[in-house]
C-alpha positions as a LaTeX table, in Angstrom:
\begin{tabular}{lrrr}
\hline
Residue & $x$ (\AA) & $y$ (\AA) & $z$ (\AA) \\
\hline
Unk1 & 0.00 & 0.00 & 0.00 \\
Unk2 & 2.70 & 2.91 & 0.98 \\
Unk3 & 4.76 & 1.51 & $-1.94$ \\
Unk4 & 2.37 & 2.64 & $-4.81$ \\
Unk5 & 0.43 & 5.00 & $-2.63$ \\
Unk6 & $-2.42$ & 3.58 & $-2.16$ \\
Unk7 & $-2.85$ & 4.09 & 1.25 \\
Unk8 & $-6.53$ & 4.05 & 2.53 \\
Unk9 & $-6.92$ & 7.32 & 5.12 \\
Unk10 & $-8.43$ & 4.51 & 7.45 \\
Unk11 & $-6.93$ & 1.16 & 8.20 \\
Unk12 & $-7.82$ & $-1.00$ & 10.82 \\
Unk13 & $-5.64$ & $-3.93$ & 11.45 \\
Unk14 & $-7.65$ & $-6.87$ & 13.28 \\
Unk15 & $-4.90$ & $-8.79$ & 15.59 \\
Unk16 & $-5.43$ & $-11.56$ & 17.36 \\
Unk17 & $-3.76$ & $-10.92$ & 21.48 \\
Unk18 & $-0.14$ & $-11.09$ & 21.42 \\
Unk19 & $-0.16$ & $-11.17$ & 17.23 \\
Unk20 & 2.10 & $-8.06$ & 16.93 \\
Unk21 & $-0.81$ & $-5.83$ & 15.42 \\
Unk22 & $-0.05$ & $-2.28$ & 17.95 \\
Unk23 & 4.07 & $-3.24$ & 16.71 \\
Unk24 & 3.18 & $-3.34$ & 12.72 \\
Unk25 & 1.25 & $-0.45$ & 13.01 \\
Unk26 & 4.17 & 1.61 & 14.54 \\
Unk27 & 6.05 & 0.03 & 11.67 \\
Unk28 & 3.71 & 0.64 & 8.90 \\
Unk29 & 4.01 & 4.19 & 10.34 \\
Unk30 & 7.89 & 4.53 & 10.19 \\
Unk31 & 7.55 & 3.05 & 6.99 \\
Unk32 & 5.29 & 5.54 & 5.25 \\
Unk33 & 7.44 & 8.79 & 6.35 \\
Unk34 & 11.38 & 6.97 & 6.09 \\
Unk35 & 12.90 & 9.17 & 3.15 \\
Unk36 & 15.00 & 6.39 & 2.16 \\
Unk37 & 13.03 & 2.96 & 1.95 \\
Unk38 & 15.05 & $-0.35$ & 1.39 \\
Unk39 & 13.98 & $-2.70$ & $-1.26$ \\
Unk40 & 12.90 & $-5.22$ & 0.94 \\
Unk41 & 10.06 & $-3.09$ & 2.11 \\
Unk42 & 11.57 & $-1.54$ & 5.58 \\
Unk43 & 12.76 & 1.76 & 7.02 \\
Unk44 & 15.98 & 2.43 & 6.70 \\
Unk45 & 15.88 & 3.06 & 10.86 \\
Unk46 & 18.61 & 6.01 & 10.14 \\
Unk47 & 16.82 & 8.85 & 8.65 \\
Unk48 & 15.51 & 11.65 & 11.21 \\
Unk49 & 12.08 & 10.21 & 10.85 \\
Unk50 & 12.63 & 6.91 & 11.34 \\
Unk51 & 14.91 & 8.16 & 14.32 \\
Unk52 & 12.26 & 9.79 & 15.78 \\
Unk53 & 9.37 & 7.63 & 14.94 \\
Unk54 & 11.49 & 4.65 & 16.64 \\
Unk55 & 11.64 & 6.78 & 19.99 \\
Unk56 & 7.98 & 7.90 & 19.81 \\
Unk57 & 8.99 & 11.47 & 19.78 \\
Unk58 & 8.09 & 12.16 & 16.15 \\
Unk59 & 5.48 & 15.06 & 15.89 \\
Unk60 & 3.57 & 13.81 & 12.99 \\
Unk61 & 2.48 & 10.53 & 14.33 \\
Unk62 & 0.23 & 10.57 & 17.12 \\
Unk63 & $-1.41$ & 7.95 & 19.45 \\
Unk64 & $-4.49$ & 7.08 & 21.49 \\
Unk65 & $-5.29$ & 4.44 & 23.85 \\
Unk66 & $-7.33$ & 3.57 & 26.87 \\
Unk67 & $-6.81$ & 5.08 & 29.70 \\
Unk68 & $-8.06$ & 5.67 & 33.07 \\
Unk69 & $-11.17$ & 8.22 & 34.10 \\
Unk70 & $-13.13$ & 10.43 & 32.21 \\
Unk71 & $-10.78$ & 13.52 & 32.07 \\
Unk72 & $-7.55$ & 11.46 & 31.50 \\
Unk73 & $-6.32$ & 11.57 & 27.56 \\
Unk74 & $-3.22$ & 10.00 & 25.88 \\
Unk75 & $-1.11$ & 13.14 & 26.31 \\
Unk76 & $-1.02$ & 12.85 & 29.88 \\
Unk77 & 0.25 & 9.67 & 30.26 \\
Unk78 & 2.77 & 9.66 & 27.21 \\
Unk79 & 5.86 & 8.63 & 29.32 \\
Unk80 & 4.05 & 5.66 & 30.88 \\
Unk81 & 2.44 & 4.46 & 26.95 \\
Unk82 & 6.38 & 5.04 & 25.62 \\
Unk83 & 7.74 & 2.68 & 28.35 \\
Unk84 & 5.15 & 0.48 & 28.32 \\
Unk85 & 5.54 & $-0.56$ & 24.38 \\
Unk86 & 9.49 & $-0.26$ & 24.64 \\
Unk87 & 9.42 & $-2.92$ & 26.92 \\
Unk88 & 7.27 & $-5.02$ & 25.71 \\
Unk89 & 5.41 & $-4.41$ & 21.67 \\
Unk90 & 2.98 & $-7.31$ & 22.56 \\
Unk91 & 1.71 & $-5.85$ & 25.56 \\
Unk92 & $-1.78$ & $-6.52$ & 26.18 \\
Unk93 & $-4.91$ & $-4.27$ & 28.09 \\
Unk94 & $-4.58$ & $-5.58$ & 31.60 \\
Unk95 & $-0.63$ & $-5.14$ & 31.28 \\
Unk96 & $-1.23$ & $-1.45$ & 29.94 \\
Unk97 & $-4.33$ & $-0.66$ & 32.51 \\
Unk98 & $-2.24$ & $-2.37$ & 35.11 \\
Unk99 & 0.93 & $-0.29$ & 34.31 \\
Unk100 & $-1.45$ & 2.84 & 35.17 \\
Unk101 & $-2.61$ & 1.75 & 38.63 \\
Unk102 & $-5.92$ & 0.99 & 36.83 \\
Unk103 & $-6.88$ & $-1.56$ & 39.85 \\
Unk104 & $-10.71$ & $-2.34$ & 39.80 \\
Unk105 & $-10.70$ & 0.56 & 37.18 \\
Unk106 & $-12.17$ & 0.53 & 33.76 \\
Unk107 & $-9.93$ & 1.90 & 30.92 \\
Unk108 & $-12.19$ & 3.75 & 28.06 \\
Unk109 & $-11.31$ & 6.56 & 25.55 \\
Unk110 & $-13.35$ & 9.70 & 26.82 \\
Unk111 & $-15.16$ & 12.13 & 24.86 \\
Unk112 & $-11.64$ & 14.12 & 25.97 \\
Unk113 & $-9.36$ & 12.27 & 23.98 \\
Unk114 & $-11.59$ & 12.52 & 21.12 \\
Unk115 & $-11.99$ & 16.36 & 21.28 \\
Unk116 & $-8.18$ & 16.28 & 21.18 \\
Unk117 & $-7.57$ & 13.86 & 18.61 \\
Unk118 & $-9.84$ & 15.68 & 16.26 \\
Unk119 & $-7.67$ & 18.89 & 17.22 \\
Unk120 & $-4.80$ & 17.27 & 16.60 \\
Unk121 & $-5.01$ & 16.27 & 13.39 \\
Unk122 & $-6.98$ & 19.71 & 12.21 \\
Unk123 & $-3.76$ & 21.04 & 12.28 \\
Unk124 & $-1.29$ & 21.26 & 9.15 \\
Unk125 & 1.83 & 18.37 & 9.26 \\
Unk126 & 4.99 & 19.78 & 10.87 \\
Unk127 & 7.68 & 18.45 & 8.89 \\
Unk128 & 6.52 & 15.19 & 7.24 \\
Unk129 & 4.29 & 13.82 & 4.32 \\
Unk130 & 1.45 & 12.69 & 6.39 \\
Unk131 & 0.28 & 12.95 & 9.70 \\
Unk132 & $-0.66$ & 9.72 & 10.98 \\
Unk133 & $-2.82$ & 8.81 & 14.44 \\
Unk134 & $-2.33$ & 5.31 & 15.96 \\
Unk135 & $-4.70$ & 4.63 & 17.89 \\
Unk136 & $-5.17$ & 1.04 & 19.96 \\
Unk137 & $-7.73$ & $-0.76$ & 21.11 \\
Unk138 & $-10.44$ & 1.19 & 19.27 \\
Unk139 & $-13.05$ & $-1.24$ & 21.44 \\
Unk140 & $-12.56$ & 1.10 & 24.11 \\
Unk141 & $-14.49$ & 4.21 & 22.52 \\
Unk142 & $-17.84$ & 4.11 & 23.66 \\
Unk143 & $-21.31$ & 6.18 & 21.84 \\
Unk144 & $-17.61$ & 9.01 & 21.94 \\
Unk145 & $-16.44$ & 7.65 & 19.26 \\
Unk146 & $-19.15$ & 9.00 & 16.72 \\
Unk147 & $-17.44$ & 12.49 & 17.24 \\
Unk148 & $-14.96$ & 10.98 & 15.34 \\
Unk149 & $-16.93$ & 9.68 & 12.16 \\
Unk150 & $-16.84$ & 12.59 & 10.27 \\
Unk151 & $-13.09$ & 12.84 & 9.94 \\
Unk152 & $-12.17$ & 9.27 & 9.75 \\
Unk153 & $-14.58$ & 9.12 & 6.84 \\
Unk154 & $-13.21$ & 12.79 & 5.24 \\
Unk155 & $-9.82$ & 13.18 & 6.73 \\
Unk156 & $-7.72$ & 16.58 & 6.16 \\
Unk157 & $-5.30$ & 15.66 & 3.66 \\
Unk158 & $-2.58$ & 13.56 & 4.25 \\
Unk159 & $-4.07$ & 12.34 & 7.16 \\
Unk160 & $-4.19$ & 8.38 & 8.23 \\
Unk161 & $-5.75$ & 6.42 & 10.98 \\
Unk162 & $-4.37$ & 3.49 & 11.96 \\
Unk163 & $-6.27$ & 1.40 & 13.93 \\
Unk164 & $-5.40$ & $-1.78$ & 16.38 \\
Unk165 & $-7.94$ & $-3.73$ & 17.48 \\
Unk166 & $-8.64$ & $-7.29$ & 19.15 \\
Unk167 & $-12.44$ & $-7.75$ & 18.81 \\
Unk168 & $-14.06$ & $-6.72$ & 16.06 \\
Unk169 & $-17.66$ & $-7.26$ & 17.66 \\
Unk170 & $-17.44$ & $-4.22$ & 20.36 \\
Unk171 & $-16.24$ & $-1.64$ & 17.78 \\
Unk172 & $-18.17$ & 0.87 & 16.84 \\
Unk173 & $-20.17$ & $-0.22$ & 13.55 \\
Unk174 & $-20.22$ & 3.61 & 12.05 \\
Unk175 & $-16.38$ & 3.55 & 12.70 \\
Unk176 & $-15.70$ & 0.00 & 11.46 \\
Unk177 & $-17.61$ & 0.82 & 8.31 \\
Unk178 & $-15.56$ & 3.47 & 7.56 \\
Unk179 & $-12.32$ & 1.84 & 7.33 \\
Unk180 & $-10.05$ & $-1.15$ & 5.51 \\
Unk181 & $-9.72$ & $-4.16$ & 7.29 \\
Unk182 & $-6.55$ & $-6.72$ & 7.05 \\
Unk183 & $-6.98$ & $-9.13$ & 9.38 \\
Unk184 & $-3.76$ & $-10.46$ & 11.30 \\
Unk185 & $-3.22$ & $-14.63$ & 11.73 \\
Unk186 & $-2.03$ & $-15.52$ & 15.05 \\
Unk187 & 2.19 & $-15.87$ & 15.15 \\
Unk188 & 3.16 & $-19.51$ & 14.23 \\
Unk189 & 5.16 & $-21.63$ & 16.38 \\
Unk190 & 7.98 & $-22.06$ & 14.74 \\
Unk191 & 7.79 & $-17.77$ & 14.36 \\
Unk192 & 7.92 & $-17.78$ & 18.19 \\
Unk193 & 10.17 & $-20.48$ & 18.56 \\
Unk194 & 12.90 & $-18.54$ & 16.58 \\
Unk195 & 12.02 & $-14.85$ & 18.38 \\
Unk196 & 12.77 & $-16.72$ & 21.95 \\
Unk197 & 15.78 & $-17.93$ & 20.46 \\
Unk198 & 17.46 & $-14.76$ & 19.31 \\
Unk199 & 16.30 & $-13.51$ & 23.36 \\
Unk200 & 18.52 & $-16.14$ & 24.36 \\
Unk201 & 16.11 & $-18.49$ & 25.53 \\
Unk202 & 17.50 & $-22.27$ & 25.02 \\
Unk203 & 16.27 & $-24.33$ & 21.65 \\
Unk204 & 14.30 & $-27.10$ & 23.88 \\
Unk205 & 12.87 & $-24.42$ & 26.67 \\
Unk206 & 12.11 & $-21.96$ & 23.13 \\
Unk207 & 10.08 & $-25.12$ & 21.69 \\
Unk208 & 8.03 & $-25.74$ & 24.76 \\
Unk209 & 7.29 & $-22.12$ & 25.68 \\
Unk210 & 5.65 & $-21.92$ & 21.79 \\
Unk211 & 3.69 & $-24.69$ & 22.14 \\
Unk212 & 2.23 & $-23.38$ & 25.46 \\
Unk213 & 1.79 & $-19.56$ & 24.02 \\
Unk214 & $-0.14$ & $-20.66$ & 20.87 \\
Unk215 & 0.64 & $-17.95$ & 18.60 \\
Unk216 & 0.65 & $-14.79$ & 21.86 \\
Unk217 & 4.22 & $-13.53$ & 21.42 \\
Unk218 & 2.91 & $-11.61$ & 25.12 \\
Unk219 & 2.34 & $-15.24$ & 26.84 \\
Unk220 & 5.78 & $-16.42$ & 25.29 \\
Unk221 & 7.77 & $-13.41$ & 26.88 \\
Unk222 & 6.49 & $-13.88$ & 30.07 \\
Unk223 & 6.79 & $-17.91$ & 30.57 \\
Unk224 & 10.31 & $-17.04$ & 29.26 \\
Unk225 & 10.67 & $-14.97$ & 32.08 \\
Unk226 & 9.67 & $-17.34$ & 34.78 \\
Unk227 & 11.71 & $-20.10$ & 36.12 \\
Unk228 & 11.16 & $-23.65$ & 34.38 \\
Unk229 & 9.27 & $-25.33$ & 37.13 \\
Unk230 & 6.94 & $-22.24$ & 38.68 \\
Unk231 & 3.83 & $-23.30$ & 36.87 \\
Unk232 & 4.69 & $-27.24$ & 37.42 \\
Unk233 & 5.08 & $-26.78$ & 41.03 \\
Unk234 & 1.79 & $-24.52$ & 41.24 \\
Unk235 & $-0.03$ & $-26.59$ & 39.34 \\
Unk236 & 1.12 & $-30.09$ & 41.12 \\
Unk237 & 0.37 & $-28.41$ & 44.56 \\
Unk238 & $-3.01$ & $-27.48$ & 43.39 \\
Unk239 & $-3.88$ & $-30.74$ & 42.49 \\
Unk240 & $-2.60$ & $-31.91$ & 45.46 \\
Unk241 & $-4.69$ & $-29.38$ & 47.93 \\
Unk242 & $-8.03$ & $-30.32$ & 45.93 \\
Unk243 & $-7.57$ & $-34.09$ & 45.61 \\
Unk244 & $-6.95$ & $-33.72$ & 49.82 \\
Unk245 & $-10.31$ & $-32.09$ & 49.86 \\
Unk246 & $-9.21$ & $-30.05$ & 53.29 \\
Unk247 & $-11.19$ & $-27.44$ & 53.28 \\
Unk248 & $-8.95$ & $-24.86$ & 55.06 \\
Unk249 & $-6.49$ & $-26.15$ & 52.39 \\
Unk250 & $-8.08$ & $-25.42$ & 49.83 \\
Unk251 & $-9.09$ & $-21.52$ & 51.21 \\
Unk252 & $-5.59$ & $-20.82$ & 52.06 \\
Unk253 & $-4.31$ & $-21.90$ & 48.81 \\
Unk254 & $-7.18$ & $-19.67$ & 47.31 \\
Unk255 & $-6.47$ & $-16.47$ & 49.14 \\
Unk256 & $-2.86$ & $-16.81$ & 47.94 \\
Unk257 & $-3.62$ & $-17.37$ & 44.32 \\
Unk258 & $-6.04$ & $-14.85$ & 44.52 \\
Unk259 & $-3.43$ & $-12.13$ & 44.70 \\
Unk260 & $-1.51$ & $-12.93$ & 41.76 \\
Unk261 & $-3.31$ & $-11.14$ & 39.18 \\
Unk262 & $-5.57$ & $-12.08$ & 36.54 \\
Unk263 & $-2.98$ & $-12.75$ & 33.84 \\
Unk264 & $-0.91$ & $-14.58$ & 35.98 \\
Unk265 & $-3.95$ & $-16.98$ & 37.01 \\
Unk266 & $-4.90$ & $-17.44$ & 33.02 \\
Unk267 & $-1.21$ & $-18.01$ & 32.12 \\
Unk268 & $-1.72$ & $-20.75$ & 35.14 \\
Unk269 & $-4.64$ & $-22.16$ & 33.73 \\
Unk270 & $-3.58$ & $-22.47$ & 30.14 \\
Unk271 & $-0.37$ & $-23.94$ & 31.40 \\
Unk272 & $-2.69$ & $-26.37$ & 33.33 \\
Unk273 & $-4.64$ & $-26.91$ & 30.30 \\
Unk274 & $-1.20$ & $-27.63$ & 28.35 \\
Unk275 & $-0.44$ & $-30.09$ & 30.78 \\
Unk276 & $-3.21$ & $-32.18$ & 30.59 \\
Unk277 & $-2.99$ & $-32.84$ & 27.12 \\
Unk278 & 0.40 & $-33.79$ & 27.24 \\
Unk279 & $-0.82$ & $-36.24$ & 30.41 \\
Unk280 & $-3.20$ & $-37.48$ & 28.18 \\
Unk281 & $-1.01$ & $-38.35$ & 25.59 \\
Unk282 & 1.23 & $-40.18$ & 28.36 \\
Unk283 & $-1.85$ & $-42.02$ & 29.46 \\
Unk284 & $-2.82$ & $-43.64$ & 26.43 \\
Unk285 & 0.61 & $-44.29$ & 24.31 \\
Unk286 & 3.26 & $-44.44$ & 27.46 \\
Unk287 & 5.50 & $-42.40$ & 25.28 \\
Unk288 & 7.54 & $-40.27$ & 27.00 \\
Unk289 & 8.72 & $-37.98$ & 24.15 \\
Unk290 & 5.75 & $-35.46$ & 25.41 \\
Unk291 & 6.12 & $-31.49$ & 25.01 \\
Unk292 & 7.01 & $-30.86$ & 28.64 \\
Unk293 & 9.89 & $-29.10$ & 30.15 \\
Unk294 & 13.24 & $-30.36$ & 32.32 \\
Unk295 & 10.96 & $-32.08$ & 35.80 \\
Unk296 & 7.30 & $-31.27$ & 34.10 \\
Unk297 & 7.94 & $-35.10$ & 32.50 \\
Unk298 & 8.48 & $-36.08$ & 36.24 \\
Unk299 & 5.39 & $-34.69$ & 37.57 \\
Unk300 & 3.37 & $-36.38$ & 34.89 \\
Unk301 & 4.66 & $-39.36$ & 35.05 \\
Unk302 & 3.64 & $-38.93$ & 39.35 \\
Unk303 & 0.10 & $-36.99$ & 37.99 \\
Unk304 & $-0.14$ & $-40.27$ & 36.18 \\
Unk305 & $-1.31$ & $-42.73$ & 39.21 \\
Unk306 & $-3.98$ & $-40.29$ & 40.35 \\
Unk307 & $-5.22$ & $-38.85$ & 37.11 \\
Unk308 & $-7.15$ & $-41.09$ & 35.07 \\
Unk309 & $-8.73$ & $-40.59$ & 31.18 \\
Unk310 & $-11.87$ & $-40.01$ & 32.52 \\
Unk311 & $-10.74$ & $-37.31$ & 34.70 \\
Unk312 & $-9.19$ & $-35.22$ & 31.48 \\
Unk313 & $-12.02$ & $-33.90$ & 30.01 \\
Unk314 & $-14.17$ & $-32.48$ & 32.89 \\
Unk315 & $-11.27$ & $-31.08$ & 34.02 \\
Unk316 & $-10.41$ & $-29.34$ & 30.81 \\
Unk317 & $-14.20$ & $-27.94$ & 30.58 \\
Unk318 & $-13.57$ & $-26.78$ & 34.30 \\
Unk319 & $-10.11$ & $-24.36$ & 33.13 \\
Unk320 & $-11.63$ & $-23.30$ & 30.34 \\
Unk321 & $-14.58$ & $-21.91$ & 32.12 \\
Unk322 & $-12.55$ & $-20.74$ & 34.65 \\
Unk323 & $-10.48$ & $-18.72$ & 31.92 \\
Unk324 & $-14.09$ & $-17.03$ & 30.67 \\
Unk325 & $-14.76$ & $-16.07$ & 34.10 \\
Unk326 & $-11.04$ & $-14.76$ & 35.15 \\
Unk327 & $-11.40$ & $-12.72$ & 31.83 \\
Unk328 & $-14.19$ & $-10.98$ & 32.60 \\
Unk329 & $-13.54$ & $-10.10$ & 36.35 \\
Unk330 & $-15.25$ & $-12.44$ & 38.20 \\
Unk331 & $-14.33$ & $-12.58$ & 42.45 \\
Unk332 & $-10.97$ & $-14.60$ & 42.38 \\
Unk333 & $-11.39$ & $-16.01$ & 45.80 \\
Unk334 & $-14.92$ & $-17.22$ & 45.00 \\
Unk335 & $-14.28$ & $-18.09$ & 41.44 \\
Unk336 & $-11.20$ & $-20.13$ & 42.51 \\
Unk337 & $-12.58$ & $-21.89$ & 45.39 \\
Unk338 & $-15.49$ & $-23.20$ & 43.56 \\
Unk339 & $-12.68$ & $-24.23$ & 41.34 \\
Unk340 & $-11.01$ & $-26.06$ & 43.96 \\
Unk341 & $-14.14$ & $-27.83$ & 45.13 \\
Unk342 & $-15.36$ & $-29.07$ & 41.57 \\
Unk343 & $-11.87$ & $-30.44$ & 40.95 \\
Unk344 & $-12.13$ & $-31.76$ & 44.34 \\
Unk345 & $-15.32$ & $-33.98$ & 43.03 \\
Unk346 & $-14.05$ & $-34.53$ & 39.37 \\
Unk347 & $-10.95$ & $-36.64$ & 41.31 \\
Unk348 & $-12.40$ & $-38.37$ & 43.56 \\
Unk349 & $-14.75$ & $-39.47$ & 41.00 \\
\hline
\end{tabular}
């Protein structure tokens, strides 16, 4: 599209969590205002633009995102959103929100950030071709975002909106109407696999860690960061508490795990999920070559005597739902200790 200038004045790029759609927009970006393009199709990372559009500081490309309160726009927390992405591109909401002190908080983008954003870009570009406005997670405009229909669908020229979203269902239809839509596949394994490599994560740990992340570069950066046995040693204990069936057990082990944070307890629960297949495999073929890290095999093999076939499937149902419910806020220690007691009944089935 920037090649032969066919840009559309509103793209929205549809990326699945952890897919790398908020890091090729700030690419596609740099790419459109570089002065001296490479062949290949990539900035040339040296000119003042890219220099500039690299460190977030350049003055033609702007950004919105959710943030927290009614009054609160982009501008005000700038040096937060620039160290939040330069640590981590594949950041996700709760990461973001959390990085604010969000809390219980709901992020949204006010009617604020929309008064500025349209005052933004009424003004004339300040030293490049276009003047471009990123803005992420377009799900969080509410009934606001109407105020920006009329220049999303006639723009000033040389103005483009790039949009990032993750769920195409709770954006606005007059805004999704109004723009292009390329739709991003999940990252592939062996994609991951390489990335965790070059971080200096070993081959076999690199593997193991893409299996588990399914195609969320996010999820792969963080189980790289953790120790190889956290989630095995979690995970064993839980099993342990609930097939005990002690009630105080079982609280005290919920109040802990309570206070982790939801992305912590879903990275938890898709590890636990993870596991189970690979027990399941065990169960029925006995082969050992499963996709399980350093003692993980161990604990399976252990898992083995007290899990059964049966067992694998209710269980699975059981994280799954738990997942839905962690993702949309539900009371940890109650969600979690109703867990705990429905596991409790599934193993001593």
């Amino acid at each position: 599209m920037a090649d032969t200038g066919r840009m559309p004045h509103a793209l929205l790029l549809l990326s699945p969590q952890g897919a790398g759609g908020l890091a090729l927009a700030m690419a596609y970006a740099q790419y459109i205002l570089c002065q001296n393009k490479n062949t290949e199709g990539e900035a040339c990372g040296k000119c003042a633009h890219c220099i500039k559009a690299e460190k977030m500081i350049h003055p033609d490309i702007h950004y919105s995102y959710p943030t927290i309160g009614s009054k609160t726009i982009a501008t005000h927390v700038l040096k937060e959103w620039r160290e939040a992405f330069g640590e981590n591109p594949y950041l996700n909401a709760n990461q973001w929100l959390e990085k604010l002190g969000a809390e219980n908080k709901q992020g949204n983008i006010p009617v604020a950030e929309c008064v500025e954003i349209v005052k933004k870009l009424s003004l004339k570009t300040f030293e490049a071709s276009h003047k471009i406005l990123i803005m992420w997670l377009p799900e969080y405009l509410g009934k606001e975002g109407n105020r920006l229909l009329k220049m999303i669908e006639e723009p000033p020229d040389e103005t483009l909106f790039l949009l990032v979203a993750e769920n195409q269902d709770l954006i606005l239809n007059t805004i999704l109407s109004r723009c292009q839509l390329v739709t991003l596949s999940p990252l592939s394994d062996e994609d991951v696999k390489e990335a965790l490599i070059l971080r200096g994560v070993t081959r076999g740990d690199a593997e193991a860690i893409a299996h588990l992340a399914e195609g969320n570069f996010n999820v792969a950066l963080t189980l790289s960061r953790e120790s190889e046995n956290d989630n095995a040693n979690a995970f064993l204990e839980w099993m342990r508490t609930c097939f005990k069936g002690n009630g105080v057990e079982m609280v005290a082990w919920t109040e802990r795990f309570a206070g982790i944070g939801r992305e912590k307890q879903k990275l938890f629960l898709r590890y636990g999920l993870h596991f189970l297949r690979e027990l399941m495999v065990l169960i029925l073929t006995n082969n050992e070559n499963l996709r399980l890290r350093g003692n993980e095999l161990e604990t399976a093999k252990r898992m083995k005597t007290v899990i059964k076939f049966k067992h694998i499937e209710p269980m699975m149902t059981l994280f799954d739902e738990t997942i839905f419910h962690v993702e949309r806020n539900a009371n940890p220690k109650v969600l979690f200790l109703d867990a705990s007691i429905r596991l409790n009944k599934v193993l001593k089935s």
